[in-house]
C-alpha positions, 0 to 999 in steps of 0.5 A, a space after each residue: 500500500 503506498 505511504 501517504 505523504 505529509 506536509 515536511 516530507 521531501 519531495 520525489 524524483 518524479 514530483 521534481 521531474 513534474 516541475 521541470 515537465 511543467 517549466 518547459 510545457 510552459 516554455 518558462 525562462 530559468 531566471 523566471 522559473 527560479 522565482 516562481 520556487 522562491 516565490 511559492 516555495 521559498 527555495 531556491 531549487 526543486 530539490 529543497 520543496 517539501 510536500 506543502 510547498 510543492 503543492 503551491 508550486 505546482 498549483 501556480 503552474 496549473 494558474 499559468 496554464 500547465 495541465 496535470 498529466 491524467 492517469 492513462 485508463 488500462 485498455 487491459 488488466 495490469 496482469 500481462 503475464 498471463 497468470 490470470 484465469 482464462 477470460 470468457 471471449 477465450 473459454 468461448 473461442 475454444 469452444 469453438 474452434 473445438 466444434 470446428 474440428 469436429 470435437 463438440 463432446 466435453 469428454 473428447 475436449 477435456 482428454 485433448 486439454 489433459 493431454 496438453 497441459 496435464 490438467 482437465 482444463 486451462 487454468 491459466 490466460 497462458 494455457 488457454 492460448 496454448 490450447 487454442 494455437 494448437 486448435 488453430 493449426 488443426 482447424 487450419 490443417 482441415 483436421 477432422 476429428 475421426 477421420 484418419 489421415 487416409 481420408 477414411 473415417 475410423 469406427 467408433 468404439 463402442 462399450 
């Protein structure tokens, strides 16, 4: 959990790098600039601010026309790794791809799946993609399932 920062404490690399950020957005002389920290800051460099005084700072900057830099919105989760559960648009895609090879039955898929991964199904975002390749290559191949490399059709085992 991130530390909450109080009014003596000294000001962070990247709110020092906010304030030049600001002083070249706004094309500001360094004679000005040095001014605007005496001013509202009552130092003479950006490494001198405490937390209070950065606020000040900044909030001029802000009056003369800098805008903070928002927060980007993720397009996606901050899980890239793939660690995640597999999403529904996967789980959906496998299935059908599945039906595109001719495996509809849960029992041919899970077999497909435990041969692949060691496990009844995907647990993870990267196995599910791992599954899903291999389905591509088949569908891609115009792999059927029970037909026989030869073309013929293999007759189906019954109990």
């Amino acid at each position: 959990m991130r530390q909450q920062r109080r009014r003596n404490d000294p000001v962070t690399p990247k709110q020092i790098a906010m304030l030049h950020v600001a002083k070249a957005t706004l094309e500001m002389e360094e004679e000005d600039y040095r001014l605007l920290l005496e001013s509202y800051g009552g130092v003479a460099s950006s490494k001198e601010l405490k937390q209070e005084s950065f606020k000040r700072v900044l909030a001029r900057f802000e009056e003369l026309g800098f805008d903070l830099p928002k927060k980007p919105v993720p397009l996606r989760t901050n899980n890239n790794d793939g660690t995640m559960p597999p999403s529904a648009a996967q789980l959906s895609y496998m299935d059908a791809l599945f039906r595109r090879i001719g495996m509809p039955e849960l029992q041919k898929q899970e077999a497909f799946i435990r041969r692949m991964l060691k496990k009844p199904a995907p647990v993870m975002k990267y196995e599910a993609n791992k599954v899903i390749e291999a389905l591509k290559k088949m569908a891609a191949r115009g792999f059927k399932a029970g037909e026989r490399s030869d073309g013929r059709y293999e007759k189906a085992a019954d109990a």
